[in-house]
C-alpha positions, 0 to 999 in steps of 0.5 A: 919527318915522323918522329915515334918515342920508344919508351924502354922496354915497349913492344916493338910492334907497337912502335912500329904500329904507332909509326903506321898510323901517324903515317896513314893521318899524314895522307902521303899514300892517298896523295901518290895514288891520286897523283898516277892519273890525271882526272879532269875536274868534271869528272871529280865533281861528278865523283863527289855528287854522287858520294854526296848522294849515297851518304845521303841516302844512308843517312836517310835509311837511318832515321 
């Protein structure tokens, strides 16, 4: 459960603002959108080499 304070007199906005980032750390969506489909693992290692790869790149264009 996520718990924000509100000090008297705060925006609410702001408290709502704090609410959606402590929310977005917990990872919930991310987890939900990944668990609609089923992705066999070679698939997701294959995913993850080529991400892997392109930062790599970028890393190197960089420097």
């Amino acid at each position: 459960m996520i718990i924000v304070p509100v000090k008297e007199g705060e925006n609410i906005e702001r408290s709502l603002k704090k609410f959606k980032r402590k929310f977005e750390k917990t990872g919930v969506m991310r987890e939900l959108r990944s668990r609609q489909a089923f992705y066999k693992p070679s698939v997701v290692g294959r995913q993850q080499k080529l991400k892997a790869i392109y930062v790599q790149q970028l890393q190197q264009v960089e420097e």
